[in-house]
C-alpha positions as a printed NumPy array, in Angstrom:
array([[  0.361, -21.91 ,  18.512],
       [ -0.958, -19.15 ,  16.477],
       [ -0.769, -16.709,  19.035],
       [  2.773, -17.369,  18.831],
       [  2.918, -16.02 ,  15.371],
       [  3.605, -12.81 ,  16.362],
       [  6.386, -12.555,  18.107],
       [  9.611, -14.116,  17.777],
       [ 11.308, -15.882,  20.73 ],
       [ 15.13 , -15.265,  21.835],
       [ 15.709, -17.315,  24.848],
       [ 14.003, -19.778,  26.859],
       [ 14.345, -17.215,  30.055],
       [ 11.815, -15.328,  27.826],
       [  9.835, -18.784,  26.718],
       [  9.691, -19.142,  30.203],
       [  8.39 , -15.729,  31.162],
       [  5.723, -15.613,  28.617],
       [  4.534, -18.882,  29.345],
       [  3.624, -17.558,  32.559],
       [  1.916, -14.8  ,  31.752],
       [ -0.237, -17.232,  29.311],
       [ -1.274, -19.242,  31.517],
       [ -1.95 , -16.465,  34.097],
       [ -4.204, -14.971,  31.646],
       [ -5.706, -18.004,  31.517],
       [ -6.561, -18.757,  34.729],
       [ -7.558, -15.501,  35.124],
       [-10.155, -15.87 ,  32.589],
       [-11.484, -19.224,  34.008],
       [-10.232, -21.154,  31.56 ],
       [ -8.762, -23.546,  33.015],
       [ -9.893, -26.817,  32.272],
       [-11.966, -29.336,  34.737],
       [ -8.525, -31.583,  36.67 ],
       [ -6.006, -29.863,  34.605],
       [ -3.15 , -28.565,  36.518],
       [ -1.046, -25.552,  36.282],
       [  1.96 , -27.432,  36.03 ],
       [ -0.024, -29.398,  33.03 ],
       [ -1.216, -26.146,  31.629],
       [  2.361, -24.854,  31.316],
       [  3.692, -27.921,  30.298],
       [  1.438, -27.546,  27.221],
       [  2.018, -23.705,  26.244],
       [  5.771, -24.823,  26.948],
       [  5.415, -27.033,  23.685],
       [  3.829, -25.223,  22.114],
       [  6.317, -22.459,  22.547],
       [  9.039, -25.412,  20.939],
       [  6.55 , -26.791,  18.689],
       [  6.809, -23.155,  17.118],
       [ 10.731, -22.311,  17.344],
       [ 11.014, -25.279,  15.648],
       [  8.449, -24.786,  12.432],
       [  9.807, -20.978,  12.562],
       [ 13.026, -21.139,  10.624],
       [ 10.931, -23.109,   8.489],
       [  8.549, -20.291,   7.816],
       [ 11.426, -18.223,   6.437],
       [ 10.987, -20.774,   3.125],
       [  7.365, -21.537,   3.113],
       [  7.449, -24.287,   0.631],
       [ 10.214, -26.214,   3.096],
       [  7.288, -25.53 ,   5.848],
       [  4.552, -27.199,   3.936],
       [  6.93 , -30.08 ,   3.195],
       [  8.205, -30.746,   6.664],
       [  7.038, -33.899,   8.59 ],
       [  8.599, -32.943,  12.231],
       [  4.619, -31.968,  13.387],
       [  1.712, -33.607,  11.632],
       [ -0.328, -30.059,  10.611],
       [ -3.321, -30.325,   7.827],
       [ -2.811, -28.252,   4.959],
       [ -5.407, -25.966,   5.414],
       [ -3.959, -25.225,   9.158],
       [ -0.603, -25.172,   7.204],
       [ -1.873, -22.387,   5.213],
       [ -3.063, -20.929,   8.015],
       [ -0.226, -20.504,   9.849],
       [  1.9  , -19.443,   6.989],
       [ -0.853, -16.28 ,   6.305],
       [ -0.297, -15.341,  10.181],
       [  2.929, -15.505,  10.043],
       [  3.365, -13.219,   7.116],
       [  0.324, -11.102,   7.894],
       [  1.351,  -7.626,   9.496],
       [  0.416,  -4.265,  11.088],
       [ -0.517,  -1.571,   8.923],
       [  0.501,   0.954,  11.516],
       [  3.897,  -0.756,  11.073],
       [  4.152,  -1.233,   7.61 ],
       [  3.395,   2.571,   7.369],
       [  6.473,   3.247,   9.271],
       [  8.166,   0.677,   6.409],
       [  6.754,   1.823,   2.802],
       [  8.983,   4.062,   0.576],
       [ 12.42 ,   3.157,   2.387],
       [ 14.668,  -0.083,   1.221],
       [ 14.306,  -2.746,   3.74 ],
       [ 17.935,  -2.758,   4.387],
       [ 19.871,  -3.225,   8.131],
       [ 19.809,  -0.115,   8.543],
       [ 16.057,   0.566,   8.269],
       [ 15.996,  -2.257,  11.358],
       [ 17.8  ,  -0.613,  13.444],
       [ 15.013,   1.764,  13.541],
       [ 13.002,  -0.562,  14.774],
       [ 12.864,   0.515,  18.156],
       [ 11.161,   3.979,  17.235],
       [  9.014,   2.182,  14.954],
       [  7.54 ,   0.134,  18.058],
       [  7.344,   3.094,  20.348],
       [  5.323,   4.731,  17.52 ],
       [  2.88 ,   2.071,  17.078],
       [  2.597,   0.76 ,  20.518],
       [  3.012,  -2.834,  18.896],
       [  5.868,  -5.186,  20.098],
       [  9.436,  -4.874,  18.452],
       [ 10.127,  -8.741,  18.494],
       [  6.893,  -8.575,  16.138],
       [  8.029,  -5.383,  13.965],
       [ 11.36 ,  -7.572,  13.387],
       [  9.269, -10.231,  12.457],
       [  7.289,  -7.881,   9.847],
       [ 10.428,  -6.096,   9.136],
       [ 12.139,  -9.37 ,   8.788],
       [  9.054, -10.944,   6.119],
       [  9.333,  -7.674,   4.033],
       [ 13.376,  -7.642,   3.77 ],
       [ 12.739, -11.752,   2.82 ],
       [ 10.207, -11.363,   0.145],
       [ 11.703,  -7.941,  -1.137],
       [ 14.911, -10.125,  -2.017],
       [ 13.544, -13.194,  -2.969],
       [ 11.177, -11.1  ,  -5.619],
       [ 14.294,  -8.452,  -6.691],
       [ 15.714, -11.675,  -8.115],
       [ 13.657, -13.405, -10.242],
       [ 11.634, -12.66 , -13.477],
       [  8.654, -13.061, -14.29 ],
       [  5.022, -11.957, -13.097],
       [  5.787, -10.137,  -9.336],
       [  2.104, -11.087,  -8.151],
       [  2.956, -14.674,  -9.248],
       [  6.409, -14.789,  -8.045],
       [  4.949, -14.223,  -4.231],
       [  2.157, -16.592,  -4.258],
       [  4.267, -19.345,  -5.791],
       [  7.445, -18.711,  -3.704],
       [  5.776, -17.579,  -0.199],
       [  2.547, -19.313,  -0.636],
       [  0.529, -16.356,   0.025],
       [ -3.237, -15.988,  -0.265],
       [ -4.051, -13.252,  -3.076],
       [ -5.109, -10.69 ,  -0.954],
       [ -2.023, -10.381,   1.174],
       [  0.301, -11.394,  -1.775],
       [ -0.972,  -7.807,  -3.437],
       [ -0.132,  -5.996,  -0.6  ],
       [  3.113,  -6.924,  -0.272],
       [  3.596,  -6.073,  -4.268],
       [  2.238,  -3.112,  -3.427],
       [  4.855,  -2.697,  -0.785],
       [  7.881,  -3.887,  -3.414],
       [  6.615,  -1.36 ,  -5.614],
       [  6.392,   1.58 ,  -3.145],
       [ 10.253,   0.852,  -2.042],
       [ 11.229,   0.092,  -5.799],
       [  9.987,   3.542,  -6.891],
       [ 11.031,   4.913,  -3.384],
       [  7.9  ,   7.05 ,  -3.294],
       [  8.279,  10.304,  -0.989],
       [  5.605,   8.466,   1.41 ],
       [  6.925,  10.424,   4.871],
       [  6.677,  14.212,   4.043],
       [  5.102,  16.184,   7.226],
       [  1.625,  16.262,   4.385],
       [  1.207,  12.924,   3.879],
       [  2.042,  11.992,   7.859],
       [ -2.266,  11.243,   7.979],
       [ -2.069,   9.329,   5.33 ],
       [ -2.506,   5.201,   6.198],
       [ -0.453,   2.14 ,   4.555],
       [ -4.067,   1.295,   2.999],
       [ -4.056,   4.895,   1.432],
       [ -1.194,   4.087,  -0.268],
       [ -1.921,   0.632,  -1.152],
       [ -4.938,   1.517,  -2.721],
       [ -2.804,   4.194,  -4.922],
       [  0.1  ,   2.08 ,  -5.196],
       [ -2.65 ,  -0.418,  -6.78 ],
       [ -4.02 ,   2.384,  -8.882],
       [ -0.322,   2.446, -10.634],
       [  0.327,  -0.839, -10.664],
       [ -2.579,  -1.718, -12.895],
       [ -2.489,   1.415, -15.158],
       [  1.121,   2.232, -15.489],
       [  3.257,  -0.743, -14.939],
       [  4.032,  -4.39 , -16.347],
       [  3.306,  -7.183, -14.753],
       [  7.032,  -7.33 , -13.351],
       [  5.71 ,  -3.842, -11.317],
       [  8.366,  -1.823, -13.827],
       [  6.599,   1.531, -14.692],
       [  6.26 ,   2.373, -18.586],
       [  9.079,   4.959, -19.133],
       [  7.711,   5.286, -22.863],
       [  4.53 ,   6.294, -21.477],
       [  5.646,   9.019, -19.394],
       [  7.652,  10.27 , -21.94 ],
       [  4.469,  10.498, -24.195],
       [  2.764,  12.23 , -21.166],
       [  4.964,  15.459, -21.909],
       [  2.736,  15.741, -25.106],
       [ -0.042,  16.677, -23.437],
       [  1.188,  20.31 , -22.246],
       [ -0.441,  21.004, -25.554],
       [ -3.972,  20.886, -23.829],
       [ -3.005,  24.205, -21.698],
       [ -3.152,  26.094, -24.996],
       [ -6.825,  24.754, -24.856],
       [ -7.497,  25.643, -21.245],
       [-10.613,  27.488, -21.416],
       [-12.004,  24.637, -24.16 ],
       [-11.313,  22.573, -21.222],
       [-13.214,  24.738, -18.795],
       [-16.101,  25.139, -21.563],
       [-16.566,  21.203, -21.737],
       [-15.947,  20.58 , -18.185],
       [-18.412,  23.064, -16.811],
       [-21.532,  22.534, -19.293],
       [-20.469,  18.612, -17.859],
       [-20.953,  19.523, -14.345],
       [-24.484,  21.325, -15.019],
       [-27.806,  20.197, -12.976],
       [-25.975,  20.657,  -9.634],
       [-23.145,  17.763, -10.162],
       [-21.482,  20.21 ,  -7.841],
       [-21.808,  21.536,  -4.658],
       [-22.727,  25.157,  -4.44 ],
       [-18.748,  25.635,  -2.836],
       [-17.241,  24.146,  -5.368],
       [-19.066,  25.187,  -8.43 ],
       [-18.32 ,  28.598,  -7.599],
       [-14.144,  27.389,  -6.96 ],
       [-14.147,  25.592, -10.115],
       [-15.045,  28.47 , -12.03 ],
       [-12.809,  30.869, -10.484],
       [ -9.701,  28.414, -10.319],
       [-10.515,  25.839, -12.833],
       [ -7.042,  27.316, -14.732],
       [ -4.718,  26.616, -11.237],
       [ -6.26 ,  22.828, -10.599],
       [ -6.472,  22.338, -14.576],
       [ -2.473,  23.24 , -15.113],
       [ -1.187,  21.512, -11.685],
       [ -2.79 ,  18.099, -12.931],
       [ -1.423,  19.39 , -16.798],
       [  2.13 ,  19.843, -15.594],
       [  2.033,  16.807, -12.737],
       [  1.81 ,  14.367, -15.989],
       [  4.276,  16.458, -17.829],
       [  7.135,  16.249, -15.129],
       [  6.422,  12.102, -14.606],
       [  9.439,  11.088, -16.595],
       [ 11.718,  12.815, -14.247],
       [ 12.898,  10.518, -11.934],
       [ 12.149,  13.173,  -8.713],
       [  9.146,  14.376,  -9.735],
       [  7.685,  10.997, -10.052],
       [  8.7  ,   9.963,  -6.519],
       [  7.075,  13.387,  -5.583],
       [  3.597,  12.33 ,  -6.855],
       [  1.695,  12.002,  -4.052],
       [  3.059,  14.585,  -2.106],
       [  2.34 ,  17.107,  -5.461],
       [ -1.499,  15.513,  -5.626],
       [ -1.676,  15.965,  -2.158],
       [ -0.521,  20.02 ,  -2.259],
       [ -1.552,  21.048,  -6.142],
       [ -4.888,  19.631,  -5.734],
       [ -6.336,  17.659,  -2.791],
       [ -5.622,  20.894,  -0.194],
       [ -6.737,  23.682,  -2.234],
       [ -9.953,  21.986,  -3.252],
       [-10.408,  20.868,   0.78 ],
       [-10.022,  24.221,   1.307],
       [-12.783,  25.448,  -0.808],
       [-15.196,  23.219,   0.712],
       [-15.22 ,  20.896,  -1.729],
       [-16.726,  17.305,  -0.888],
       [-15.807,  13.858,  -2.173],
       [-18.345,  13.581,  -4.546],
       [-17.273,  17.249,  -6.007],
       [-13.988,  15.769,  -6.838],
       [-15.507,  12.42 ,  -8.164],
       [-17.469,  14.211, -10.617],
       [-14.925,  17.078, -11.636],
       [-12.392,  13.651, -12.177],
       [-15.239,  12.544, -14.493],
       [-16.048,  15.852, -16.457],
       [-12.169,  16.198, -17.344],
       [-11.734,  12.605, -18.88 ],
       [-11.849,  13.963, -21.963],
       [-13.181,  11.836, -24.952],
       [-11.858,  12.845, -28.459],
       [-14.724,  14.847, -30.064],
       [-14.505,  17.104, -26.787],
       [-11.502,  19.087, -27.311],
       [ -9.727,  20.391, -30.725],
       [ -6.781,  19.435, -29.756],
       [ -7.586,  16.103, -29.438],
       [ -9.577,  15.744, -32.898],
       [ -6.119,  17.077, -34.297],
       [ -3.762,  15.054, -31.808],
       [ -5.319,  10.995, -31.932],
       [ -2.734,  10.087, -29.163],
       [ -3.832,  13.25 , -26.523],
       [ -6.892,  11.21 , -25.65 ],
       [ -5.292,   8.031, -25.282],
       [ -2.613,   9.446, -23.25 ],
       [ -5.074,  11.675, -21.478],
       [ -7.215,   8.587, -20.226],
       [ -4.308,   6.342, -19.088],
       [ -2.868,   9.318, -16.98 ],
       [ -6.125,   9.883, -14.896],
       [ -7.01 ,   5.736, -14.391],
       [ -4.363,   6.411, -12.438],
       [ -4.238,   9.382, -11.064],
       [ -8.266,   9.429, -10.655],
       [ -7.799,   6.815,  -7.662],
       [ -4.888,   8.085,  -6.221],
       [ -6.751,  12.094,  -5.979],
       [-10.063,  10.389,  -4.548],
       [ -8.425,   8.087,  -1.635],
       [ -6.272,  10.783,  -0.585],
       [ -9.386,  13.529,  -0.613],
       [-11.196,  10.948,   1.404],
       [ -8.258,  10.905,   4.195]])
């Protein structure tokens, strides 16, 4: 039955067909058991075929599923079957993040499977489980995580990714620019992650006040090269590649100000859905194109956290810092998994 999990059956002409090819595979494989018959064999995948249109609309409301008494199923196979069911492609879901999961979006569907090379009855199914949760969870109050495990009875693991997912289409996030096209759903988990736990309440609603605080920290470009002072005696003992140590001290004013006036511009609406595709063009490409490595970026993300004895204007400003910090626990993340793609 779980290999039924990922499609979705529409008639019993197509029951029929696919039970065929089941137990065709099957027999190919030898595994056909010792005086069982083909007509026996698809008998059985028949059933199960039922077995599974039946416990199906049930899956739609998890909690009905685990309370149903049509099939005797152990709750740990119960579980089971609920996590396939609601598990999904990431090639797929790539296709999905940053758009609202409305009819609309389904009809696309068909491009969607063509791009992937994975089955549209099982990108409905995805496309389906994402539209379910997404209005279950737009609903309610309340801790998102929480409200997903509770009301789809999802393992922790998956239930974060599909916050992550409600966040990404709550924000609409420009995911789908020709830049980010390399970019993979668990590239934008992981940042969507990043954000979650830094910048957002446990309802996945991003702090508003904070980003308005964030335009007070344009005052740290009047103490750029303070900045490049600290952040370059940081970086000493060859923290740095021999590329970029020679690109940070030529450009550290361009990477400095695009990270500067990224924060600045987060409490407009557009600029904030723009932040990955700014991060991706202010400062992962022009320090890919100076050679720099991973590690380069780590450590340059390290020598600009600023504490407050490091720069003036911080010893004058007590909230810079504070501000400062929060922006790149963020941020940080988000510049290092997309320098790594």
């Amino acid at each position: 039955m779980f290999s039924l999990l990922t499609g979705r059956s529409s008639s019993c002409g197509w029951m029929d067909t696919e039970c065929h090819s089941a137990v065709s595979l099957l027999q190919q494989r030898g595994t056909l058991l010792a005086g069982a018959t083909l007509d026996m064999l698809h008998g059985d995948v028949m059933d199960h075929y039922r077995s599974f249109s039946t416990l199906e609309r049930l899956l739609e409301v998890p909690t009905l599923f685990v309370e149903q008494r049509v099939l005797q199923i152990s709750p740990n196979d119960q579980m089971d079957i609920i996590e396939k069911y609601y598990d999904f492609d990431d090639a797929v879901m790539r296709e999905l993040i940053g758009k609202k999961p409305s009819s609309k979006l389904r009809k696309e569907l068909d491009d969607v499977c063509d791009k992937t090379g994975v089955l549209v009855r099982s990108c409905r199914r995805q496309f389906d489980n994402v539209r379910r949760i997404y209005k279950q969870v737009d609903e309610m109050t309340g801790n998102v995580l929480d409200n997903i495990r509770q009301q789809f009875l999802l393992p922790d693991p998956l239930a974060r990714r599909y916050a992550a997912i409600l966040f990404l289409d709550w924000v609409r996030f420009e995911t789908h620019k020709r830049k980010l096209a390399h970019l993979t759903f668990n590239d934008f988990f992981v940042c969507a992650d990043a954000l979650l736990r830094h910048w957002a309440d446990e309802e996945c609603e991003l702090d508003k006040e904070f980003f308005q605080d964030l335009r007070e920290i344009k005052a740290m470009l009047d103490r750029e090269k303070e900045a490049k002072a600290v952040t370059l005696r940081k970086l000493e003992g060859g923290r740095l590649s021999t590329d970029a140590a020679g690109d940070l001290s030529q450009n550290f004013r361009c990477l400095f100000r695009s990270l500067v006036n990224i924060a600045t511009g987060l409490y407009r609406s557009r600029e904030l859905k723009d932040l990955f595709i700014d991060l991706q063009e202010k400062v992962v490409e022009p320090c890919k194109s100076a050679r720099w490595t991973l590690q380069d970026m780590d450590a340059f993300l390290a020598a600009i956290n600023f504490d407050v004895s490091e720069i003036d204007t911080f010893r004058r400003e007590t909230d810079l810092p504070i501000l400062w910090r929060r922006y790149l626990r963020a941020v940080g993340p988000c510049v290092l998994q997309l320098f790594a793609s």
